[in-house]
C-alpha positions as CSV (number, residue, x, y, z in Angstrom):
1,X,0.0,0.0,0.0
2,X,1.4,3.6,-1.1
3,X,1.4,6.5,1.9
4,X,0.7,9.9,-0.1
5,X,2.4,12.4,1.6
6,X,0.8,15.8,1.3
7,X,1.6,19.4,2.2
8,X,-0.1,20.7,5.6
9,X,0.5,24.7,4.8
10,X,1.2,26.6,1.6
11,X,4.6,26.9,1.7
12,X,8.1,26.9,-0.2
13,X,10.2,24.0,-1.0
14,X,13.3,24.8,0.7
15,X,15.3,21.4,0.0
16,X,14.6,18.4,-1.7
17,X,16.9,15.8,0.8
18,X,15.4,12.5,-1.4
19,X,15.2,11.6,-4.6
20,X,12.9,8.8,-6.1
21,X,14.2,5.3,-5.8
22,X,15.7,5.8,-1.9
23,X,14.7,4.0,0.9
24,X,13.6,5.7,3.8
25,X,12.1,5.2,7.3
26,X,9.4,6.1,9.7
27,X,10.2,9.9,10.5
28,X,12.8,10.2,8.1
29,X,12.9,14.1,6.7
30,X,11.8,13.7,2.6
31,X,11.8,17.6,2.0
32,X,12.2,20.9,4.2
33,X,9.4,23.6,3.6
34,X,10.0,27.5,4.2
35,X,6.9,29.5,5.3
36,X,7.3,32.9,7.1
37,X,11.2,32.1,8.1
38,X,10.2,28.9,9.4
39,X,11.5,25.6,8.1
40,X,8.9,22.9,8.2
41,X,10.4,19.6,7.7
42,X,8.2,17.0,6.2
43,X,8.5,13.3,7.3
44,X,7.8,10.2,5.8
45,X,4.7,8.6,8.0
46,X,6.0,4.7,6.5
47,X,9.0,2.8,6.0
48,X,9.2,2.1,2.0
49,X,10.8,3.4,-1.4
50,X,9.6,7.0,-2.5
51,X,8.3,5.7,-5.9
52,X,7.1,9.0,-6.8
53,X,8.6,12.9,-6.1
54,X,6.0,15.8,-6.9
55,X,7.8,18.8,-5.9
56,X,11.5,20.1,-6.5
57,X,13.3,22.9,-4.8
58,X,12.0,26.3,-5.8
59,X,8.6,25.0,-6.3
60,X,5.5,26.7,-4.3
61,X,3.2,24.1,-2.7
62,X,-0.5,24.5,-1.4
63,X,-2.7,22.9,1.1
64,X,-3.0,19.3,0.1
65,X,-0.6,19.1,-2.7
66,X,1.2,16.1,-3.3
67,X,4.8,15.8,-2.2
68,X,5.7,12.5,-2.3
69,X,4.5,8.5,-2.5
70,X,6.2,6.1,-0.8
71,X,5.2,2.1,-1.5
C-alpha cells in the first residue's frame, strides 16, 4: 500500500533531501518547507521506497498538494 504524503501549509520547498528510488524510514525528513522564516520539515509517516517525487526545490506548494508517494 502507497502513503501519499501531502503538504499541511502553503509553503516553499526549501530542500529536496530524497530523490525517487531511496529507501527511507518512519520519520525520516523527505523535504524541508519555508513558510514565514520557518522551516517545516516533512516526514515520511511509512518505511518504504519514495516511488514518486512531486515537488523540486524552488517549487510553491498549497494545502493538500502532493509531495511525495512512498510504496
Amino acid at each position: 500500500m502507497a502513503d501519499e504524503i501531502r503538504a499541511e501549509m502553503v509553503a516553499n520547498v526549501w530542500k529536496v533531501v530524497v530523490a525517487e528510488g531511496d529507501s527511507v524510514s518512519d520519520g525520516d525528513t523527505l523535504v524541508i518547507l519555508e513558510s514565514m522564516k520557518m522551516e517545516i520539515p516533512v516526514l515520511a509517516e511509512s518505511d518504504g521506497t519514495v516511488t514518486q517525487l512531486a515537488v523540486g526545490e524552488g517549487d510553491v506548494v498549497q494545502e493538500g498538494d502532493l509531495i511525495a508517494v512512498i510504496a
